[in-house]
N, C-alpha and C positions, 0 to 999 in steps of 0.2 A: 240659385239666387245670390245677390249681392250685397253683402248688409253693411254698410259704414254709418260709425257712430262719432259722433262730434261733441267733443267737450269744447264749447264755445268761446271760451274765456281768449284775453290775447296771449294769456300764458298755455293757453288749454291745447289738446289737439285730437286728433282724424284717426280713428282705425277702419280696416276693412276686413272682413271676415267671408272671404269665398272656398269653398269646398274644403273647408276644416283649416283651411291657412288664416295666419291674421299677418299682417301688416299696421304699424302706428307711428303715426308721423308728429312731430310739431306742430303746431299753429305757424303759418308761415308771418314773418314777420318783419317790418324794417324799423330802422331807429330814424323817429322825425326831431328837428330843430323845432320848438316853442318859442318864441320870442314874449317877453313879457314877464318869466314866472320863474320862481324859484331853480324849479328844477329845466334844465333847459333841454335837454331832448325827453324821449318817451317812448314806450316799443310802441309798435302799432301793428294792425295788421297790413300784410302784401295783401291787398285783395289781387291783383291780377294773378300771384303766386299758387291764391285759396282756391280761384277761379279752376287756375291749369291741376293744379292736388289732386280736387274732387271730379275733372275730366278722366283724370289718370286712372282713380282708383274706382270709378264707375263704369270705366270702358273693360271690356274683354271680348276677346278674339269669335265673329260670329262663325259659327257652326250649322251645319245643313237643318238643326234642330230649330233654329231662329235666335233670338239675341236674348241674350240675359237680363232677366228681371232685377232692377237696383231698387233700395229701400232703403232711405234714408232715416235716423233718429238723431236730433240733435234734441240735447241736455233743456228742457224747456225752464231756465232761469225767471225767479222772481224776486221781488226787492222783499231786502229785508232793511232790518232796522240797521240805523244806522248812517255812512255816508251818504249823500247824494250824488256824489261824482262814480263811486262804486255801481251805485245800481243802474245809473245813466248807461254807462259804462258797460257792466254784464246786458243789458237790454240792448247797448248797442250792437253786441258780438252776436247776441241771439240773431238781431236783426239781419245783420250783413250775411250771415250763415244761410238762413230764409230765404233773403234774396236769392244765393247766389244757386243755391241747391233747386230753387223754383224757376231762373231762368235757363237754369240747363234742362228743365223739364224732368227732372227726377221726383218720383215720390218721396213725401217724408213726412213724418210722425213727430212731432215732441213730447217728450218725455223727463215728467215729473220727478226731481232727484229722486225723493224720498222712493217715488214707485220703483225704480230701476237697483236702488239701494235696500232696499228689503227684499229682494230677489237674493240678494248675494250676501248678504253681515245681518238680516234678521230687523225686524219692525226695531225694536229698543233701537239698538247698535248704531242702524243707520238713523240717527235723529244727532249723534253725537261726530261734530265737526273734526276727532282727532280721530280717525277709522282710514287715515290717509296710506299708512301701512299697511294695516290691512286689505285693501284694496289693492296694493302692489301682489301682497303673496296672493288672494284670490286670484287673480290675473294671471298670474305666474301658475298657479294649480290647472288652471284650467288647460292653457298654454305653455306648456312647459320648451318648446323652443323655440318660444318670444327672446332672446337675449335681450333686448332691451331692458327689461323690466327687472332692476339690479337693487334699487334701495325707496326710500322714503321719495324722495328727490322727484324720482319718475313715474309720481302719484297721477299726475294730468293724464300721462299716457295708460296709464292702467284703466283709471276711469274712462279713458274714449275706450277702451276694449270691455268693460263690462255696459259700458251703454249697448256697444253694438251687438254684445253678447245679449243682453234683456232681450234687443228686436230679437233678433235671431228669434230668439225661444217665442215670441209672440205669434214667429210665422208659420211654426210648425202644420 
């Protein structure tokens, strides 16, 4: 089976965990022009980029046995207090995610930070927003020839590998 977890975010991003390998990508991204506002560009998502991503890391080589089972988990984001452009924002990425995972007809699950985060750093631990390190070295423990996964920095990318990691364990 095929298990890719997506931290939503436009900073966030895609792992894939097949037959004990991972793989972890970026959020694919492009920088848009604003007109109007302060700040005048803005990253955004590549949806056609997210589109082709998750063909990539959903597809594998059919076998006389028949085609591989994908199961998708993206990060199920909820507003919390505070901005409104933020939660817009995270609710957007959930949404394009959904889309895009549902028109390619792949199964997927959302899954609750907290749920996936007390799998790995414990009930207390994952309640506390600065666990972002820790979440690298878990990642790294689990997968140790991940290269990627080198400091604080490439917190997004660990988290899509402990997401995909949770499903994983779900499908046993």
């Amino acid at each position: 089976m095929i298990h890719i977890g997506i931290d939503p975010g436009v900073g966030g991003a895609i792992a894939r965990i097949h037959h004990g390998r991972v793989k972890v990508y970026k959020v694919p991204t492009v920088i848009r022009k604003i007109a109007g506002r302060k700040k005048k560009t803005v990253k955004d998502y590549d949806i056609k980029a997210c589109v082709e991503l998750i063909k990539k890391l959903s597809y594998t080589h059919r076998h006389d046995k028949g085609i591989t089972e994908v199961k998708v988990w993206i990060e199920g984001v909820h507003p919390f207090l505070g901005s409104k452009v933020s939660n817009f924002n995270l609710g957007r990425g959930k949404g394009i995610w959904e889309g895009i995972v549902k028109a390619l007809g792949l199964d997927y699950e959302l899954v609750g930070m907290l749920k996936w985060k007390n799998e790995f750093l414990g009930s207390e631990r994952a309640k506390d927003g600065r666990r972002k390190k820790e979440s690298v070295q878990i990642a790294r423990e689990l997968y140790p020839k991940l290269k990627k996964l080198k400091t604080k920095k490439e917190h997004d990318m660990a988290e899509a590998v402990l997401i995909c990691e949770y499903g994983r364990r779900q499908t046993r």
